[in-house]
GUDRENMAR-66581 format. One record per residue: y, x, z of N, C-alpha, C in turn. Coordinates in steps of 0.05 Angstrom, whole numbers, plus 5000, padded with zeros to 4 digits. Atoms other than C-alpha are relative to their C-alpha. Last residue first. Example, Ala and Ser with C-alpha at 12.3 -4.5 7.8 and 13.67 -1.06 7.14 Angstrom:
<recs>
497649844999497952735143502249855014 497650185000491052465156502450185000 
</recs>
This chain:
<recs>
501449854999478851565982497350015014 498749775000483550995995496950214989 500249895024482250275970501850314995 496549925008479950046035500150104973 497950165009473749516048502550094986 498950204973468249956065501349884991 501549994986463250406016501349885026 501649995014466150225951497750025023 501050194993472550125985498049884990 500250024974473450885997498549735003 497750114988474250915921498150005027 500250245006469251475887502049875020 497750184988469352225879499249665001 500650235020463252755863503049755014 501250254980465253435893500649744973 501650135004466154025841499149785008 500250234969472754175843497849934987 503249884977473354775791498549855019 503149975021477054325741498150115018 501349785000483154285789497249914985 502750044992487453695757499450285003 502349735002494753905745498849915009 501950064990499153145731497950265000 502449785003506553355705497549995019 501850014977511552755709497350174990 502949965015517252825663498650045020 502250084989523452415661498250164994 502250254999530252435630498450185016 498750235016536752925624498149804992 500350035031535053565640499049784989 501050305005539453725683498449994975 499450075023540254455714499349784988 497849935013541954625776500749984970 500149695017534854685795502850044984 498250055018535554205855499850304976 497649824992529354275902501749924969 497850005019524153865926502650144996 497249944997518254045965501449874980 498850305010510653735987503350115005 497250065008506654305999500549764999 498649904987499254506007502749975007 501250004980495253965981501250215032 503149905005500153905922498650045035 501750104976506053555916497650104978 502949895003512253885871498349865023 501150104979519653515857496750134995 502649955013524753815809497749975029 502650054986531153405809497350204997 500249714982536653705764498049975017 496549885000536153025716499250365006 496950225010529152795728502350135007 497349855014522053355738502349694989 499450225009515553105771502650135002 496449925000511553595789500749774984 499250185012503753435814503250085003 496049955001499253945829501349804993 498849945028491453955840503150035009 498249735005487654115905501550074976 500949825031482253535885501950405003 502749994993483453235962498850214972 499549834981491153265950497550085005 498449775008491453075874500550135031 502049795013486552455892500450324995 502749864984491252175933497550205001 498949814977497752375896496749985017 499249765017494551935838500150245015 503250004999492051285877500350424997 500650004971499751275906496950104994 501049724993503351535836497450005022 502250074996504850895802498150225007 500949705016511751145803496249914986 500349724999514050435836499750194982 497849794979514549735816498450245010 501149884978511649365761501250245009 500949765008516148935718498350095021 502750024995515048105739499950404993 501650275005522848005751496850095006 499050275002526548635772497549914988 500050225008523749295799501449834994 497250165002528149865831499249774973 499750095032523350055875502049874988 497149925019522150315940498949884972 498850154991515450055982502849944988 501550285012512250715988501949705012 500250144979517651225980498049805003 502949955000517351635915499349895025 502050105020523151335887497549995009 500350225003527051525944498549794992 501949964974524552215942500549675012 502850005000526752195873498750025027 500850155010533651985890497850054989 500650264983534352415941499049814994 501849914985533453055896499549755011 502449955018538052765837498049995026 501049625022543752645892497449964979 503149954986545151825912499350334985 500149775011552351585884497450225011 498549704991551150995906500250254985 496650074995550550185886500050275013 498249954971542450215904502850034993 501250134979539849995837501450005028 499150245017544350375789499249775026 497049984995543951015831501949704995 499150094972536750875835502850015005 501550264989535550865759500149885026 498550115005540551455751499549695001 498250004994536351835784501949835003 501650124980529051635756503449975016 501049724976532551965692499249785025 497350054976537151535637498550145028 498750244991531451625579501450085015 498449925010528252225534502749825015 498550215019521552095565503350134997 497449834986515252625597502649734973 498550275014508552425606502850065001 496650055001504153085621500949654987 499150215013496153195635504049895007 497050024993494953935657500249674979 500450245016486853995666502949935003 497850195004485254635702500249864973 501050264978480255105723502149865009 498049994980484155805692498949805019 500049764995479455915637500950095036 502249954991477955285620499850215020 501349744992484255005615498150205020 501850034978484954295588499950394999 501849695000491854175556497650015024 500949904978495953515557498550264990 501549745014500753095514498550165021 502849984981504852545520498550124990 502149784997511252335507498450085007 501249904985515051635503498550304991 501550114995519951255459499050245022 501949835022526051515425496549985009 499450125016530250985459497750164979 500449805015528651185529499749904960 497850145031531650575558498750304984 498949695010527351085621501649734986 498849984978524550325669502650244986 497650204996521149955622502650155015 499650155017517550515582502349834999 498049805013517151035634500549784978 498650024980514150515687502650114980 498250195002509450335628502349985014 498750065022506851055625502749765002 498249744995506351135707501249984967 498550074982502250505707503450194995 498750335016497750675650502649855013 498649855022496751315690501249804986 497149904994495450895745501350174983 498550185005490050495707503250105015 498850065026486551085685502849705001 498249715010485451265761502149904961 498050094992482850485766502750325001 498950214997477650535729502950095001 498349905022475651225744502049794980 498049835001475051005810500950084971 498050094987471050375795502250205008 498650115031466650815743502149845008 503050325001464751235806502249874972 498650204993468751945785497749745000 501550305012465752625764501649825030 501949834983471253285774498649624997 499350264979475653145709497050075027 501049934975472653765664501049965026 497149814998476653575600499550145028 499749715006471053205569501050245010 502049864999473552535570499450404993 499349904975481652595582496850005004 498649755000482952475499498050185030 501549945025478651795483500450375014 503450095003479751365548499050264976 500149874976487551725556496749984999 499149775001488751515482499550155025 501249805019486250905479500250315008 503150024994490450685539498150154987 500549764974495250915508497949955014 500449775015495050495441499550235023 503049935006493049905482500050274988 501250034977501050005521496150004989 502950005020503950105451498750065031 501650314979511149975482497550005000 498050184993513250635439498149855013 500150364989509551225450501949814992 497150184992510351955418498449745003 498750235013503852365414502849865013 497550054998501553125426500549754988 498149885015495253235431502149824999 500250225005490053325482503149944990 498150135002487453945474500149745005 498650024970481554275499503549974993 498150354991477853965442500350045022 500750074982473554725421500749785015 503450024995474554615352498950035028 499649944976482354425355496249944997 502850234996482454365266500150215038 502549704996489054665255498749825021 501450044970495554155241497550134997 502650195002500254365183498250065027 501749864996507354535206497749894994 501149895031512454095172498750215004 496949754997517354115250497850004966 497250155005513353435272502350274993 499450285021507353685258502149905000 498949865017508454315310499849814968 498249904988506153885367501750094970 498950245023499153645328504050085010 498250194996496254015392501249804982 502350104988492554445345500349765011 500650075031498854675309497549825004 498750224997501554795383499949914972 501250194985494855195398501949804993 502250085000495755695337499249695014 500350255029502955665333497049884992 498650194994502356045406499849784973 500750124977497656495387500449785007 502650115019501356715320497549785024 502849895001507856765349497549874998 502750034980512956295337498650135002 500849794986518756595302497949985019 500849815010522255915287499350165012 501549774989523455235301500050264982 502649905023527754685267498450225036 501749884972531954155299498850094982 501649945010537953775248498150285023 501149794998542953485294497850034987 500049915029544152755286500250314999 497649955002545752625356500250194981 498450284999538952305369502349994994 500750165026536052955339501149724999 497849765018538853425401499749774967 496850054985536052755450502150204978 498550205004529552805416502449925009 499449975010528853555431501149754981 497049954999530053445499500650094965 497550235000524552965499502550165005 498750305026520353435453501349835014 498449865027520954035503501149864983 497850024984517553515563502850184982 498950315008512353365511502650015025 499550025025510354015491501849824999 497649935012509354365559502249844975 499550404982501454045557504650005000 500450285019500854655513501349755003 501950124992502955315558499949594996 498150274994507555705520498249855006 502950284995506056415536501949764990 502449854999510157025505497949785005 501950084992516356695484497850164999 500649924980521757215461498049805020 499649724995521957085392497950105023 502050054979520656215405499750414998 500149714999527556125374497450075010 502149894968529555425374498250204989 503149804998534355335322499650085023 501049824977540054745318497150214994 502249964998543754535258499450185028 500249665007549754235269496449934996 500349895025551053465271500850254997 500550285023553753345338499450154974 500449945030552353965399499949694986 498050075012555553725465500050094976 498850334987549153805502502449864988 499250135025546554395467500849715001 498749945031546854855510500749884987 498049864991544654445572501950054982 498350175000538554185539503949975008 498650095026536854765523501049804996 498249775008537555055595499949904972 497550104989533154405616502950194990 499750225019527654755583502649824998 499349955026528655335613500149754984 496749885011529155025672499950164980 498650225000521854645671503550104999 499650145027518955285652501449744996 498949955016521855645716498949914974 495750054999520155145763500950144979 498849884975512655175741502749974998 499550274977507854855680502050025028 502150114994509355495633500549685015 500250274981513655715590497249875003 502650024989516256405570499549755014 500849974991522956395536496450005000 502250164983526256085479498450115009 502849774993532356355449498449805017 500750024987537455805427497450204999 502849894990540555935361500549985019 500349914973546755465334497150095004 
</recs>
C-alpha cells in the first residue's frame, strides 16, 4: 500500500493529513506500507513526532513502514532531526542547532527533563527569571508525564521541536500513540462526550480524570499564560478534536478525521523581546 504525503505544516491542514494516514491504513495487518513524500513541498520539523505516533500504531500491527521520494531539503532537516534514523537514514551533523530532535520516551521522566534543559537553550525563548523558567520546564514535564500515565500509549512518547529563525518561532511538540484525551473523559465521566467537548472538558480548570497520587490536568495553565502574553500558539490535536489558543482566538473544531492519540503543539514567538518573570516574584500570585 502507497500513501502520498502532502505539504505539512503546524496548522489544521497538517494535522489532517496526518490523520488521513492514519485513516487509510487503519485496517491495514502485515502489508507493507509506503509513505510517499513525492508531493510534499514543506515538512515543517517539529511535525515529526505527531507522524511517528501514527506511524507507531501502522508498526504495532506488524506492518512493515518505509519512506520514500523525500526531497533533498526536506531529508536534509529530517536527517538532522535524527527523524529519518528510524527508516536506516544516516543522521547529518545540525550545524546551526535549530533542531531539537526527534526522540521516543518511555517513563524516563530524568531523561526528559534532560532533554528540554539541554535542547530548548538557545532556541530564542524570550529571557525568563530562573523561577519562571523553572517552573515553565516543569509544565512541560507535566504535560509529558500526563501523556505517559494518562495515553496507555504502549509505544512510548514523542518529542521533537524546530527553532525558526527565519519566521520568529520556536515549535516544541509532544505527541503519543495512546487512547486520545477523548476517550480518557468518556471513560471517566460514563458518556459518550464528542472529541471537541471532551477536550474542552479537559481543558477546564479543575477537570480531571486523575486517580490516586497521578497529576491532574493538561499541565497547560502556566503554559497558555505565557502563550497569550508571548503571542504564541498552542494546538492540541486527540481523535477528530483539533483545539487552537493563541492571544487572538481560542476555537475548536472537529476535522472529521481521527487521529487516534495525542499531540500538543507549543509555538513560542522568538521575536518577543520583553523580559518575563512569575508575578509572585514581585507579589504573592503565581500569574504573570
Amino acid at each position: 500500500m502507497k500513501i502520498d504525503l502532502g505539504t505539512i505544516r503546524s496548522d489544521s491542514a497538517g494535522f489532517k493529513a496526518i490523520a488521513d494516514i492514519a485513516v487509510k491504513a487503519k485496517e491495514i495487518r502485515q502489508e507493507s506500507i509506503t509513505l510517499d513524500f513525492s508531493s510534499c513541498q514543506f515538512f515543517e520539523a517539529n511535525m515529526s513526532a505527531p507522524l511517528y505516533a501514527v506511524i507507531s500504531r501502522l508498526r504495532d500491527a506488524n506492518n512493515d513502514v518505509t519512506i520514500e521520494n523525500v526531497p533533498g531539503a526536506i531529508s536534509n532537516i529530517l536527517r538532522k532531526n535524527r527523524f529519518l534514523t528510524h527508516f536506516n537514514r544516516a543522521e547529518q551533523t545540525d550545524s546551526y542547532q535549530t533542531t531539537l530532535p526527534f526522540r521516543i520516551f518511555k517513563d524516563t521522566e530524568e531523561l526528559f527533563h534532560e532533554y528540554i534543559t539541554n535542547y530548548m537553550q538557545g532556541k530564542g525563548i524570550p529571557d525568563m527569571s530562573l523561577a519562571l523558567a523553572k517552573r515553565f520546564r516543569q509544565s512541560l514535564l507535566e504535560l509529558f508525564l500526563n501523556a505517559v500515565l494518562h495515553s496507555e500509549s504502549k509505544s512510548g512518547i514523542f518529542v521533537c521541536g524546530q527553532y525558526y529563525p527565519n519566521k520568529q518561532r520556536l515549535d516544541f511538540t509532544i505527541a503519543d500513540a495512546g487512547i486520545g484525551i477523548p476517550e480518557n473523559v468518556r471513560r471517566y465521566t460514563r458518556t459518550q462526550i464528542s472529541a471537541c467537548d471532551a477536550i474542552q472538558w479537559a481543558l477546564q480548570e479543575g477537570n480531571t480524570t486523575k486517580t490516586g497520587n497521578q497529576p491532574g490536568g493538561l499541565g497547560l495553565k502556566l503554559i497558555k499564560d505565557f502563550i497569550n502574553i508571548n503571542k504564541g500558539i498552542i494546538h492540541i490535536v486527540s481523535q477528530s478534536g483539533y483545539y487552537t489558543f493563541s492571544a487572538i482566538e481560542e476555537s475548536i473544531q472537529d476535522m472529521q478525521l481521527d487521529f487516534s492519540g495525542t499531540c500538543i503543539n507549543i509555538e513560542i514567538n522568538t521575536a518577543d523581546t520583553s523580559s518575563y518573570c512569575l508575578q509572585s516574584e514581585l507579589t504573592n500570585e503565581d500569574i504573570f
